[in-house]
C-alpha positions as a printed NumPy array, in Angstrom:
array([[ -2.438,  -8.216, -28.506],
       [ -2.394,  -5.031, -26.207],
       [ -1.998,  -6.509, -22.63 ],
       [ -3.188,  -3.719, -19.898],
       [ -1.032,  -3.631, -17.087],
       [ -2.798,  -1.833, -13.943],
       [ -1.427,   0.766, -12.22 ],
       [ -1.122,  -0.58 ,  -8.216],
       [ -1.503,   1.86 ,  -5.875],
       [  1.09 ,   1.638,  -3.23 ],
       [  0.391,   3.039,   0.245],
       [  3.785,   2.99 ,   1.972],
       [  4.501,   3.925,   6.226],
       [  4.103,   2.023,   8.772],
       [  1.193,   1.002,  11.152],
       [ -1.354,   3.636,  12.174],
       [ -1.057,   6.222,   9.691],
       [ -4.355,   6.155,   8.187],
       [ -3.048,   3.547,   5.213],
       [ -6.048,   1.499,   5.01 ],
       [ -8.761,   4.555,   5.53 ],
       [ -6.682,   6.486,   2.545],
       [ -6.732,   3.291,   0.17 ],
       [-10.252,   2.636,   1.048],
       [-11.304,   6.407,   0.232],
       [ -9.115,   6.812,  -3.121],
       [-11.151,   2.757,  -4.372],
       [-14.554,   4.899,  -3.529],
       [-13.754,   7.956,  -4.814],
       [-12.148,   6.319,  -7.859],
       [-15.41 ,   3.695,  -8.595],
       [-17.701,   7.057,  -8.37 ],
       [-15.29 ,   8.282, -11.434],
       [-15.902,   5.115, -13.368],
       [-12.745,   4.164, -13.25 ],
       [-12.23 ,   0.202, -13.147],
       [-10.258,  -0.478,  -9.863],
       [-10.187,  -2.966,  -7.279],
       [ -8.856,  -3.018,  -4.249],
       [ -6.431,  -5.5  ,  -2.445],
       [ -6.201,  -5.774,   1.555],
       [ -3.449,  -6.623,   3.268],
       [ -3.323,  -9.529,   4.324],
       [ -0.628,  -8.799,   7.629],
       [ -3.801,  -7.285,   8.936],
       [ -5.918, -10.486,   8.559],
       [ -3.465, -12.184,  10.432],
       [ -3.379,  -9.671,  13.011],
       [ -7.207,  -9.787,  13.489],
       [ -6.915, -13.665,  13.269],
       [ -4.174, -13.549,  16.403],
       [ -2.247, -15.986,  13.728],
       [  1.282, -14.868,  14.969],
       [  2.951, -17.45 ,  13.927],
       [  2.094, -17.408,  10.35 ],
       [  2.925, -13.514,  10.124],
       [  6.172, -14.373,  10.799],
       [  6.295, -16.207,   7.965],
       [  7.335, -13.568,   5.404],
       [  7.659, -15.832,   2.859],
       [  3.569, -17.15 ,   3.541],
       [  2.964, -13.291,   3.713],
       [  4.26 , -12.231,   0.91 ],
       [  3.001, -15.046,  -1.39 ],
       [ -0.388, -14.182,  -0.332],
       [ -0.006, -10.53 ,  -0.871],
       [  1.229, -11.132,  -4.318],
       [ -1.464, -13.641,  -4.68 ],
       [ -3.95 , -10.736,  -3.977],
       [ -2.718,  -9.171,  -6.711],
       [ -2.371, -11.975,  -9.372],
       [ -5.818, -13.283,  -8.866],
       [ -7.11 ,  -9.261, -10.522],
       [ -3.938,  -9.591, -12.803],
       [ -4.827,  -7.109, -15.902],
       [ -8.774,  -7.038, -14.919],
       [ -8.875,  -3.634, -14.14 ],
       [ -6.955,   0.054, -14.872],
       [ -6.116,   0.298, -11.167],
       [ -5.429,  -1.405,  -7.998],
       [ -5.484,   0.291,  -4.619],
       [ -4.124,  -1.555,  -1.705],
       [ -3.371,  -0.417,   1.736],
       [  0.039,  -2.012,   2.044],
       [  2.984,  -3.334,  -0.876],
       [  4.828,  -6.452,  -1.437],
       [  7.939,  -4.096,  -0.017],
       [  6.749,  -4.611,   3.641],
       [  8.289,  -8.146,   3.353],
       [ 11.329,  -6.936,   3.062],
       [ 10.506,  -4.472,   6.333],
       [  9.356,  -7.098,   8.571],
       [ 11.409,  -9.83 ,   7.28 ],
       [ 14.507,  -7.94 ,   9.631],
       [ 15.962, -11.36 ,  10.689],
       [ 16.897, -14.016,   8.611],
       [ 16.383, -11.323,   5.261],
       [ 18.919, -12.998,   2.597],
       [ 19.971, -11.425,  -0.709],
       [ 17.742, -14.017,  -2.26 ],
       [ 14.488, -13.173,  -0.636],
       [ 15.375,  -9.293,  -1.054],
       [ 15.978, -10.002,  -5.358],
       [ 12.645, -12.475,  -5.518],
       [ 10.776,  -9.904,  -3.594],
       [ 12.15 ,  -6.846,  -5.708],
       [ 11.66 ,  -8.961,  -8.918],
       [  7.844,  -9.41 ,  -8.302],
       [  7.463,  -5.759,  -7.048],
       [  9.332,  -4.534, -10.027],
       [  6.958,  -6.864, -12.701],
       [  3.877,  -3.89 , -11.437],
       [  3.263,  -0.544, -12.868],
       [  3.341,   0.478,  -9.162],
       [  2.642,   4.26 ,  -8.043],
       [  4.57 ,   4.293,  -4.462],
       [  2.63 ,   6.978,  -2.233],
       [  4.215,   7.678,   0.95 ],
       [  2.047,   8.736,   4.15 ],
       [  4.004,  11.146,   6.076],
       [  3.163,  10.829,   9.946],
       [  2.66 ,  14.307,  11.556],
       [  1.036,  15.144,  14.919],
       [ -2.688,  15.049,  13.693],
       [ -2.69 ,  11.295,  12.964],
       [ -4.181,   9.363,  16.118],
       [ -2.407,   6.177,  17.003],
       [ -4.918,   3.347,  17.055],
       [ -3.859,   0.163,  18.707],
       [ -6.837,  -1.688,  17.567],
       [ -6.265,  -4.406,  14.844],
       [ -2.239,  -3.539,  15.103],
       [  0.593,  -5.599,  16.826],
       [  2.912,  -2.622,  17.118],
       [  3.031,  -0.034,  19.671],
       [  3.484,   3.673,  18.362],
       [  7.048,   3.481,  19.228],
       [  7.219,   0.421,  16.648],
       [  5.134,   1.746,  14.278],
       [  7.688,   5.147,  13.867],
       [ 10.378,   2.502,  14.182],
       [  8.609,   1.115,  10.674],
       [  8.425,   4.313,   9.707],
       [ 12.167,   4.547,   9.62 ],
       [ 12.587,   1.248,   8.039],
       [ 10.582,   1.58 ,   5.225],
       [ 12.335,   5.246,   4.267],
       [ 15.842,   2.697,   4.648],
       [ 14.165,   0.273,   1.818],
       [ 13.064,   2.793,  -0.413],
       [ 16.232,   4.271,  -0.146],
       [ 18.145,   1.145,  -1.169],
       [ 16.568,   0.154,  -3.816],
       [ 16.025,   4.021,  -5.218],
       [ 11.962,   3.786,  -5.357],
       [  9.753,   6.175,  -7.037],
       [  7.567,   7.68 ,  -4.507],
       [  5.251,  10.911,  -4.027],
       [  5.05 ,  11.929,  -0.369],
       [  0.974,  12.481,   1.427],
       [  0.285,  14.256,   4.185],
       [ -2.596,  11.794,   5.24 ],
       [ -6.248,  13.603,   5.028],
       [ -9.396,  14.577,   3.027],
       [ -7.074,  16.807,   0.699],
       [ -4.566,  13.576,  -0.355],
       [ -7.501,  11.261,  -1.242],
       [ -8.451,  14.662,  -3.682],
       [ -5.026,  14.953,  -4.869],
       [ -4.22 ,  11.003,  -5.437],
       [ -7.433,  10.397,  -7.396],
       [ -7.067,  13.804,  -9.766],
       [ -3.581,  12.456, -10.464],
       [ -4.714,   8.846, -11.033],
       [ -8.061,  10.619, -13.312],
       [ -5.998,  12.684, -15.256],
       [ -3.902,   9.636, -16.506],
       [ -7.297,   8.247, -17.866],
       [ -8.183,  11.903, -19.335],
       [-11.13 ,  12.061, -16.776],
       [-12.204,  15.068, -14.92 ],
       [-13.207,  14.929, -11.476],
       [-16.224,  15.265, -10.693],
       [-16.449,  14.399,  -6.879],
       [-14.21 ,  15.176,  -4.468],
       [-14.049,  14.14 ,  -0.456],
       [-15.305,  17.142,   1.773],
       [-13.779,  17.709,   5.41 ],
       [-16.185,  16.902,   7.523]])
C-alpha cells in the first residue's frame, strides 16, 4: 500500500515577518490550483491571543500541540502550510533545552517531508506588535536564533524575501511538483 506523505510547508523567522500572511496566501493560492492542502496555525499564537503565558512556556505543551496539528491531517492531503515549525521549540525552549528534548524534537521534525522556507527580514516589513509577545528587538533576536538552529542541525532551507512575488514563487515550485501549471497568481496591489 502506497502511503502519501505530505509535503509541510515550513515558514521559518521570527515574529513579525509576515509568516502567517505568507502561509495564509500560499493555502489560498494553492486551494484555487486544486491542490489538496490544509493549513495548520500555530498554536504559540493562540496562546499569545489567549494571554496564557504560562502555558507557552511550556515547550513541551507547545510542541505536542503543534505536532498534534499536524498528526490529526496525517497523510489527508498533498500539502500542509503552516505559519510556524515544530523547530521553534527548540528556539524558545533557550533555558532548560536538554539533549533529549533537542533529539525528540528533531526526531518528529525529521519523520515530515518538510520544505523549510526562510523569510528574510528587510526594511519593508512593518513590525506589528499586535497578537506578539516580543518587541522588534526580540523578534531580530529570534531571527538570529533560528539561523543558529538551522545551522546545527544542517536544515534544508530556500530563503523569501517576504511579498506578493514569494507567495508566486512558493506555489509554482510547490505546482510544478504536482505537474500543475499555474494558473493564478497574487497581484501587487
Amino acid at each position: 500500500m502506497d502511503i502519501k506523505k505530505p509535503i509541510v510547508i515550513n515558514f521559518l523567522s521570527g515574529p513579525g515577518n509576515l509568516k502567517s500572511g505568507i502561509a495564509s496566501g500560499v493555502f489560498s493560492l494553492l486551494k484555487l490550483h486544486y491542490v489538496s492542502c490544509e493549513l495548520v496555525t500555530e498554536f504559540p499564537k493562540d496562546l499569545t491571543w489567549e494571554e496564557n503565558w504560562k502555558l507557552l512556556s511550556i515547550q513541551d505543551a507547545v510542541f505536542g500541540e503543534q505536532n498534534r496539528r499536524l498528526v490529526r491531517i496525517g497523510n489527508k492531503v498533498d500539502v500542509i502550510v503552516t505559519d510556524t515549525s515544530l523547530l521553534f521549540s527548540l528556539v524558545y525552549r533557550r533555558e532548560g533545552l536538554t539533549k533529549e528534548f533537542e533529539d525528540y524534537v528533531m526526531s518528529v521534525y525529521n519523520s515530515y517531508n518538510n520544505l523549510n522556507i526562510n523569510l528574510i527580514r528587510n526594511e519593508t516589513t512593518k513590525y506589528e506588535n499586535l497578537g506578539r509577545k516580543e518587541t522588534e528587538v526580540e523578534a531580530l533576536e529570534v531571527d538570529n536564533i533560528v539561523k543558529h538552529i538551522i545551522a546545527q542541525h544542517k536544515i534544508n532551507y530556500i530563503n523569501i524575501t517576504p511579498g506578493n512575488e514569494a507567495i508566486n514563487n512558493i506555489v509554482k515550485m510547490i505546482l510544478g511538483k504536482f505537474n500543475k501549471q499555474m494558473n493564478y497568481r497574487v497581484e501587487e496591489l
